[in-house]
N, C-alpha and C positions, 0 to 999 in steps of 0.2 A: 785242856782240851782232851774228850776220850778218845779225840782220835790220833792223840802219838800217844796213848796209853795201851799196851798191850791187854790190857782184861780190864772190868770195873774193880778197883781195889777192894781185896774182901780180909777176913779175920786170920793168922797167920796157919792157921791147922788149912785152911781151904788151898791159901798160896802153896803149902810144901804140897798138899797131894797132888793140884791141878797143873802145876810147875814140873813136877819130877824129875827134879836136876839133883844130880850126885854132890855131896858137899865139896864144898871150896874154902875150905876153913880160910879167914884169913888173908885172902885173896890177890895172886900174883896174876898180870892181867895175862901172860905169858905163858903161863906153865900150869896143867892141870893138877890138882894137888887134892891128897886126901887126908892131909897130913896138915898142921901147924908150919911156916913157912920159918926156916931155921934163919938166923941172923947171916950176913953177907958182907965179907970181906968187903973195903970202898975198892979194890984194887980189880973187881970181878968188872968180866964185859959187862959193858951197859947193853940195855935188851932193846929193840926198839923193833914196833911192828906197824907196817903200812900196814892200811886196810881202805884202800879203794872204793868207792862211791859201793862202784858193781859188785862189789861183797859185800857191801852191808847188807842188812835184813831194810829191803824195801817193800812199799805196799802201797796201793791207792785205794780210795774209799770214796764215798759220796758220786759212783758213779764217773770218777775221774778229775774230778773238783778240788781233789784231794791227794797231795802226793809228797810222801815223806822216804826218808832214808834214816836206817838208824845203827850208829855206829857201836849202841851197847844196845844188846839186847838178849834178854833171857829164851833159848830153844835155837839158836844159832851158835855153833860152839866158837867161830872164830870174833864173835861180838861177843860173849857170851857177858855177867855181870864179874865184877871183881872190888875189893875194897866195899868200901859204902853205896858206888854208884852202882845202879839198879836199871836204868834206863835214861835212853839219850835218844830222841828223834830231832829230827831236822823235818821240818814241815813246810809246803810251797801251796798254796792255792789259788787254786784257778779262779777260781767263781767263789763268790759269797755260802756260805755255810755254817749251818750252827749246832753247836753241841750241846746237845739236851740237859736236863738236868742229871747228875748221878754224884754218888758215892765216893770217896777215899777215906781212910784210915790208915794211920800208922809212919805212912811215907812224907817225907817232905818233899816236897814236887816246885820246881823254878818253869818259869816260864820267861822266857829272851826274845822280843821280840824288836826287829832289826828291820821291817819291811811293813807297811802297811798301818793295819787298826785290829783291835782287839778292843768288846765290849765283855767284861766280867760280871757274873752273880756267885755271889754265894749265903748260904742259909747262916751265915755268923754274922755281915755286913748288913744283909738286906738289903745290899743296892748296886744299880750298874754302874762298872764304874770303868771307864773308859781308858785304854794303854795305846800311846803311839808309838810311832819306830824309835828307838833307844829306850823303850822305859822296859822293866822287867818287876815281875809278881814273885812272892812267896806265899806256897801254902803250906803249912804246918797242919795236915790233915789231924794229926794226933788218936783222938778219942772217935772223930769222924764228924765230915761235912760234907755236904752236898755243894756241888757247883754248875754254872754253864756257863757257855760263850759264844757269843758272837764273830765271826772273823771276815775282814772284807777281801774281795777278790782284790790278788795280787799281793798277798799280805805273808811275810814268810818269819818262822820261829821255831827254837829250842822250845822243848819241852822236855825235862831233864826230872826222872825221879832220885834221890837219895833214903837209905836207908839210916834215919838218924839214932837208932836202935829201937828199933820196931817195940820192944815191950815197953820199955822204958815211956818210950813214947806214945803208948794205947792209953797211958794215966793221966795226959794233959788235956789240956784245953783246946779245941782248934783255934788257927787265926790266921786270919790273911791281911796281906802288907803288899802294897805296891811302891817301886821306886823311879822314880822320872831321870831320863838322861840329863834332864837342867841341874842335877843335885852329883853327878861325876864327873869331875875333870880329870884327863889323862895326864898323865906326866912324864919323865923319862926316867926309865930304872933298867939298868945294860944297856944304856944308849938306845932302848926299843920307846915309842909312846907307846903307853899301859894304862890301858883302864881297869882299875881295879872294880871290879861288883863285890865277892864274898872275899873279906880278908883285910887284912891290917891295913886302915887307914879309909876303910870303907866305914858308910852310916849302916848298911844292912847286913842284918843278925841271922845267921843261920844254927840251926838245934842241930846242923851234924858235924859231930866233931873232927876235927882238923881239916874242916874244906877250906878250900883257893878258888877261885874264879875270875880269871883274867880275858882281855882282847889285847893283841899287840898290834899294832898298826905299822908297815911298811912304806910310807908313802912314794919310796923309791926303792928299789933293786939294792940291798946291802948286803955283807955279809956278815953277821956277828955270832956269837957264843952267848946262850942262857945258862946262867948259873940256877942249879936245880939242886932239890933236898934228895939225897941218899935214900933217905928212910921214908919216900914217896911215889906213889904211883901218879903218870899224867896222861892225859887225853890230850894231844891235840887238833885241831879241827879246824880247815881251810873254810874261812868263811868266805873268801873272794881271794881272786889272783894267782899264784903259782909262786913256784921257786924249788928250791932244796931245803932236806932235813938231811945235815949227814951225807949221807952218799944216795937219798930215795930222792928221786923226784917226785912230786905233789902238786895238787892243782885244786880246783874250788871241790868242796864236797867229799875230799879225800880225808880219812884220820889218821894220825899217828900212835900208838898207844908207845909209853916210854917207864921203864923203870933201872935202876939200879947202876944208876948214874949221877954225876956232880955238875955236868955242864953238858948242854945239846947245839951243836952249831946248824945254824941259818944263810940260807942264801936266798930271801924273800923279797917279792913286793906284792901285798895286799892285808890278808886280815887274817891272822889265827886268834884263834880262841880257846882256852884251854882249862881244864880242869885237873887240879891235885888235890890226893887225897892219899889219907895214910897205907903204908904197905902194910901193916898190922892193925888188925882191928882189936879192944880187949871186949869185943862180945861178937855174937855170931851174926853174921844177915839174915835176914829175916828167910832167904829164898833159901838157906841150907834145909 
């Protein structure tokens, strides 16, 4: 949808001039850096940063019909991008609305949607092809494709770009892939249920390298401890309910960003959802 997409995606010389963001080599989601992010004792504090619905980079469109929050986002310095991820909205709509046909290249872009209906086009399929709540899309825009959509009122979703190395990936093929919630079953891993979407033990393939993509479900008020990778940067994101991360309290629409830690303790009941991704990249993002 272009409308959790910050601009129509264009050729990489357009993104650095129309962006004008200082590099981030490398990207610590924490700490502004102009520099290569040097390797890290496991013994260092771990980082952990709220970021509040009311601080994210929010916006409506369509006249009001249309109302997102977006916890990463490029021209906001406390969302700003880091790692591979590039953009993250969270989308609510009021009213029925469509996005026209346009443009991507280079990005792989997920689309999660959790609420509602979604009708898809795109110029590689040629055909609509309909998503309900739990199913979610991959577009591997690549070399470039045109897409639109449909969305019915009341309908709410992630629209999540990554930068799967933008050059590398201007040589491929585009192609788009849908996955049905009938094809995930949750399990338990840290005593949490976990559904896994991108990541060991999932059917769906993503081009950016070392991504994760989970939901953990609360069904009651518990408190546990997530064993997390050192050498990873995470998003996480109140999809429903409240609780504690650590010592923040949290509620639906809040994100946590997390690194340079082994374990994050929880005192939750409802839905996070969370993205990792490597603290080192070995090539540059595209928005440098």
């Amino acid at each position: 949808m272009s409308g959790f997409a910050p601009f129509f995606n264009k050729r990489r010389k357009f993104i650095k001039q129309s962006l004008g963001v200082s590099a981030l080599y490398f990207l610590n989601p924490f700490k502004s850096l102009g520099k290569l992010i040097e390797e890290k004792p496991l013994t260092q504090e771990k980082m952990i940063q709220l970021i509040k619905k009311s601080d994210q980079y929010n916006d409506v469109i369509f006249g009001g019909r249309f109302h997102a929050n977006k916890p990463v986002y490029n021209g906001k310095t406390n969302v700003k991008p880091y790692s591979n991820l590039f953009y993250w909205s969270n989308g609510y709509v009021n009213d029925a609305c469509e996005f026209g046909l346009h443009p991507h290249e280079g990005f792989e872009i997920m689309t999660f949607l959790f609420e509602g209906t979604i009708e898809h086009y795109d110029t590689e399929t040629q055909i609509w092809t309909p998503l309900n709540a739990g199913d979610f899309q991959i577009i591997q825009s690549n070399s470039g494709i045109q897409h639109q959509e449909k969305v019915t009122k009341g309908s709410r979703a992630f629209q999540i770009w990554f930068d799967p190395n933008y050059k590398k990936a201007m040589q491929l093929k585009p192609s788009y892939i849908d996955y049905h919630a009938k094809n995930f079953s949750s399990v338990l891993e840290n005593n949490i249920l976990t559904t896994t979407y991108i990541g060991e033990g999932s059917d769906a393939k993503a081009l950016t390298p070392g991504l994760v993509v989970k939901k953990l479900t609360f069904s009651e008020e518990i408190k546990v401890k997530l064993s997390l990778n050192a050498n990873s940067c995470y998003t996480f994101y109140v999809l429903n309910g409240s609780g504690m991360v650590e010592n923040h309290e949290v509620e639906q629409d809040d994100a946590i960003r997390v690194s340079d830690t082994t374990e994050l303790e929880f005192a939750m009941k409802g839905e996070l959802f969370y993205i990792e991704t490597p603290a080192q990249l070995d090539y540059n993002p595209v928005w440098l």
